[in-house]
C-alpha positions in Angstrom: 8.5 -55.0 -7.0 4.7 -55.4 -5.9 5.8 -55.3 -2.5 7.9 -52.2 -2.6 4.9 -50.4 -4.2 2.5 -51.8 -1.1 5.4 -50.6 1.0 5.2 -46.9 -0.5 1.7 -46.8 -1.1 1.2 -44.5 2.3 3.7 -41.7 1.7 3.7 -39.7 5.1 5.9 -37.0 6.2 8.7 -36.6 8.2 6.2 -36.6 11.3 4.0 -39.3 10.0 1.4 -37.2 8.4 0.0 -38.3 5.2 0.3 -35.0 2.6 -3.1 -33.7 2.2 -3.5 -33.7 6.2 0.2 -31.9 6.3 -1.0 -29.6 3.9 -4.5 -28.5 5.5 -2.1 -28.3 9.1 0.7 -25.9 7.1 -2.1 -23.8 5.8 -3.9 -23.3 8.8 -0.9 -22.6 10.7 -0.4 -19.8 7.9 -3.8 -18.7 8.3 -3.0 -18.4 12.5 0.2 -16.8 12.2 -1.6 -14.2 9.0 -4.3 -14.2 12.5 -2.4 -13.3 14.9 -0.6 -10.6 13.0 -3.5 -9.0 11.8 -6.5 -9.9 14.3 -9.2 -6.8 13.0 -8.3 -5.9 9.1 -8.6 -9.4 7.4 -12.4 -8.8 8.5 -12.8 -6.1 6.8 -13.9 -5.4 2.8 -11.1 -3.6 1.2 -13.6 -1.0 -0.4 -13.9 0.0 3.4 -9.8 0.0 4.3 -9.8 2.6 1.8 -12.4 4.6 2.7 -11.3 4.6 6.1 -7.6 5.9 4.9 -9.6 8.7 3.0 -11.3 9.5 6.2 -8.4 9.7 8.4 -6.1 11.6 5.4 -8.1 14.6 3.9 -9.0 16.3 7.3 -5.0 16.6 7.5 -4.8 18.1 3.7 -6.5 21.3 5.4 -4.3 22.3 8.0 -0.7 22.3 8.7 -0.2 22.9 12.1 2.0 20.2 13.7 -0.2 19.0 17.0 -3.2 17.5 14.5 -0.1 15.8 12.5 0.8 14.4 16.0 -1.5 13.2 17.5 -3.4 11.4 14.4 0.5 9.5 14.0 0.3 8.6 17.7 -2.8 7.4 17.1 -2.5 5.5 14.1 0.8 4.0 15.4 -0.9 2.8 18.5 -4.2 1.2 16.3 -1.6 -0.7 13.8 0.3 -2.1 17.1 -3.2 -3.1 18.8 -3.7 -4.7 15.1 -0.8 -6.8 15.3 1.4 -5.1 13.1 4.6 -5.0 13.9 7.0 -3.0 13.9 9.5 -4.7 11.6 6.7 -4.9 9.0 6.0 -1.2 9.3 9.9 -0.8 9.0 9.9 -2.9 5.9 6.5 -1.7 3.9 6.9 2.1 5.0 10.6 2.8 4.3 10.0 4.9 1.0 7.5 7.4 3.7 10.0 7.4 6.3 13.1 8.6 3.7 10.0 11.3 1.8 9.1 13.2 4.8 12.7 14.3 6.4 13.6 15.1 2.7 9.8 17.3 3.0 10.8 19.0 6.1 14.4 19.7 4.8 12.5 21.8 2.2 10.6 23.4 4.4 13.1 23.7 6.8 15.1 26.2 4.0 12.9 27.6 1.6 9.7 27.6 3.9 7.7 31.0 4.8 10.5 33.0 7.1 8.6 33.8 10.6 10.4 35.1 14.0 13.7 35.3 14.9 16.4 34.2 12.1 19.1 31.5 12.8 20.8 31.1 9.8 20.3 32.3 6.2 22.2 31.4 3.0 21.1 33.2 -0.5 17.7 31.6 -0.8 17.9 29.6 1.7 16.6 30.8 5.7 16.1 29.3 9.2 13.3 30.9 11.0 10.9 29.8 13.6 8.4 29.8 11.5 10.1 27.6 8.9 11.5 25.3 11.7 7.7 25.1 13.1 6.5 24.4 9.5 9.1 21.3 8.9 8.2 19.4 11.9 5.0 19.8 11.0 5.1 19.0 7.2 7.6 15.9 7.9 4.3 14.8 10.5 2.1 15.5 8.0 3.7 13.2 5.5 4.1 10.4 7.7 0.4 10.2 9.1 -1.1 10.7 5.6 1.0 8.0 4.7 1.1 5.7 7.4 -2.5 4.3 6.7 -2.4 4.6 2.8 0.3 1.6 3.2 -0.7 -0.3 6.4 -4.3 -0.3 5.6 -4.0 -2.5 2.7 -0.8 -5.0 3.8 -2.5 -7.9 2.9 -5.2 -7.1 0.4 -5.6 -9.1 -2.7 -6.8 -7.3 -5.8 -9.2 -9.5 -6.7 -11.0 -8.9 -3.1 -10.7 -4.8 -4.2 -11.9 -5.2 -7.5 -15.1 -7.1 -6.0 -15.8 -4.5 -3.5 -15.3 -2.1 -5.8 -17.4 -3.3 -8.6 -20.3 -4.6 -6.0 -20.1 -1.8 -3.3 -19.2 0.9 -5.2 -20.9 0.4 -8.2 -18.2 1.5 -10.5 -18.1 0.3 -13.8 -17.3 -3.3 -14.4 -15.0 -2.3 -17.7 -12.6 0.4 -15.0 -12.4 -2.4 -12.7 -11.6 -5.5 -14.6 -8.8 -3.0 -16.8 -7.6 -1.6 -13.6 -7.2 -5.0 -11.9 -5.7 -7.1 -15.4 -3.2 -4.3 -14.7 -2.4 -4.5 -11.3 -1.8 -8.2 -11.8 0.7 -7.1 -14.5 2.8 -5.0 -12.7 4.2 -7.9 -10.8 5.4 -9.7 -14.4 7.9 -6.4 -14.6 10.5 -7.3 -11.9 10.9 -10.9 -13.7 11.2 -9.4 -17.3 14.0 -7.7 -16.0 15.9 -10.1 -14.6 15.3 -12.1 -17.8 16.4 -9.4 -20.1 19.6 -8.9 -17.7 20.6 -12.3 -17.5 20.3 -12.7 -21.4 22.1 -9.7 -22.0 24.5 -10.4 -19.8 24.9 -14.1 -21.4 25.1 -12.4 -25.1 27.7 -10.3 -23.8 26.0 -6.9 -24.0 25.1 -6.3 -20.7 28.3 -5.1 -18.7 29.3 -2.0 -20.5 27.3 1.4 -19.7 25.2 1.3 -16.6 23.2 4.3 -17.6 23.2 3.0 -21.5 22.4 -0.4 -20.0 19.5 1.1 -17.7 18.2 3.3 -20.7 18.1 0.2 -23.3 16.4 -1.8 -20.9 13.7 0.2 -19.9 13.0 1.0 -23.6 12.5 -3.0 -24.3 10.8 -3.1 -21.0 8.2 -0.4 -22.3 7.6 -2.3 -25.9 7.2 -5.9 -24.1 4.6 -4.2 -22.0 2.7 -2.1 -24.5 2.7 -5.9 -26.3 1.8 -7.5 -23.3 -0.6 -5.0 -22.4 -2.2 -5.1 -26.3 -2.7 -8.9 -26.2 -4.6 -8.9 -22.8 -7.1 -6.4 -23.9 -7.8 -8.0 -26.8 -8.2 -11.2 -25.0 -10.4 -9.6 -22.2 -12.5 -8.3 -25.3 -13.1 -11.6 -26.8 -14.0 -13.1 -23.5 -17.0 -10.3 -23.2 -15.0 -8.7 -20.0 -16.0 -5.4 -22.2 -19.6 -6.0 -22.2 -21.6 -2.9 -21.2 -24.2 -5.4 -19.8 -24.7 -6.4 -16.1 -22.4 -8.7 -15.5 -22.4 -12.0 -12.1 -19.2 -11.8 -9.9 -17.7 -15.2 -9.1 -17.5 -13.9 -5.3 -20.0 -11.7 -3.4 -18.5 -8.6 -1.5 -20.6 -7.1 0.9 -20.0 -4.7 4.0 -20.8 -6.0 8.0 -20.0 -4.5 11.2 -16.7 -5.2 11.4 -16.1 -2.3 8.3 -18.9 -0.2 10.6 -16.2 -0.1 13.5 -13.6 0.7 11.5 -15.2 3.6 9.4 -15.9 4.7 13.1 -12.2 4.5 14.4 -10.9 6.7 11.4 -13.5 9.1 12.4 -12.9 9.2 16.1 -8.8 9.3 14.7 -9.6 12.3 12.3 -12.1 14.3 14.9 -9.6 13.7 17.5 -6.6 15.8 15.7 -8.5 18.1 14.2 -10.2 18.6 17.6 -6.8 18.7 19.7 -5.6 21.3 17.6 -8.7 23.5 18.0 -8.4 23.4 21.6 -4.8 23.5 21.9 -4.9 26.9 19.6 -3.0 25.5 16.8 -4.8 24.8 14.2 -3.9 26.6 10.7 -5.6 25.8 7.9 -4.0 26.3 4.3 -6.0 28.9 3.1 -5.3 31.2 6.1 
């Protein structure tokens, strides 16, 4: 017995690696691959990925000409590629975007202000040039305002925005430590489904009804999270996470160059469309 314990004493892996040093090799070859995916954002404070999708989105929320919708997309699509994003992970995380703005344009594309020559009409409904002119460009629109609301933050934690936010910011301490105890609840939703399915399903409840079965389910759903939702504040509070006082931050955020540079690109990205349109006689603002 004592020598198949001396025997066993230096477990290794497969490729003769002891577990701590096969660890420390699997997690820096995550942190590469995470590297070479993303080789500019994970330098940057979150605070400042969304400031720079403010700065790139609102100059679009004035105009709806189709050319500033353009060219910011081009532009954005070619600084996510030059990021190491690719393009099956824009596929994947921007799917809801891609299926919105057709369905935006379709509406615009019917019921949008009637301009020019008519190509087809039905009751309400009318194809113009003008309304053809203002799908394309609302279907741009929506895809280049919502492009960089999702990209920008593929791989944030919300711990890292709740710092920035709280130490960069200066928002209130209370707003941010609610706001993020929430955020990590949302995930807990998709696994009290599945739980509540499976045990329904085992009582013998569960397979009559979809729409009854949906409607019963996301009634519980809403009680186990108002519960859920009750017991964590009232935690937090007892803990002194309510305090009005200054409160320390287990980890420093702070702003360097690397956010500087990207501040500047969503700049140069918003002066360039709105600029292109200028020149290229297109630009409509909303108002007009």
């Amino acid at each position: 017995m004592t020598g198949r314990v001396g025997r066993a004493e230096p477990v290794t892996t497969l490729v003769g690696r002891p577990p701590s040093v096969a660890a420390e090799a699997d997690a820096s070859e995550t942190d590469a691959s995470r590297g070479a995916r993303l080789r500019f954002l994970p330098r940057v404070n979150p605070v400042t990925r969304l400031a720079a999708a403010i700065l790139v989105t609102t100059p679009l929320l004035f105009t709806i000409d189709w050319l500033s919708a353009a060219i910011a997309l081009v532009l954005q699509l070619a600084l996510f590629l030059l990021a190491g994003v690719r393009p099956s992970t824009m596929l994947r995380r921007c799917w809801p975007i891609l299926v919105a703005a057709p369905l935006a344009g379709l509406s615009m594309l019917l019921y949008g202000r009637p301009a020019g020559t008519e190509h087809w009409s039905f009751w309400l409904a009318r194809i113009t040039d003008g309304s053809i002119e203002l799908a394309i460009a609302v279907t741009l629109r929506v895809l280049a305002i919502g492009l960089p609301a999702v990209l920008l933050f593929l791989d944030v934690d919300p711990t890292e925005l709740a710092d920035g936010l709280a130490q960069v910011w200066r928002l209130p301490s209370r707003f941010v430590l609610g706001a993020l105890a929430g955020a990590r609840l949302i995930g807990l939703f998709l696994d009290d489904w599945r739980a509540m399915g499976m045990s329904r399903r085992a009582r013998g409840i569960g397979d009559h009804g979809a729409l009854q079965r949906f409607a019963t389910m996301a009634f519980a759903l809403l009680v186990l999270a108002i519960r859920r939702g009750s017991k964590l504040a009232t935690a937090m509070e007892a803990r002194g996470f309510g305090a009005r006082a200054a409160r320390s931050w287990a980890r420093p955020s702070s702003i360097g160059g690397a956010d500087a540079v990207l501040l500047f690109i969503a700049l140069a990205v918003a002066a360039c469309a709105i600029g292109g349109a200028i020149l290229a006689g297109t630009f409509h603002p909303v108002w007009s």
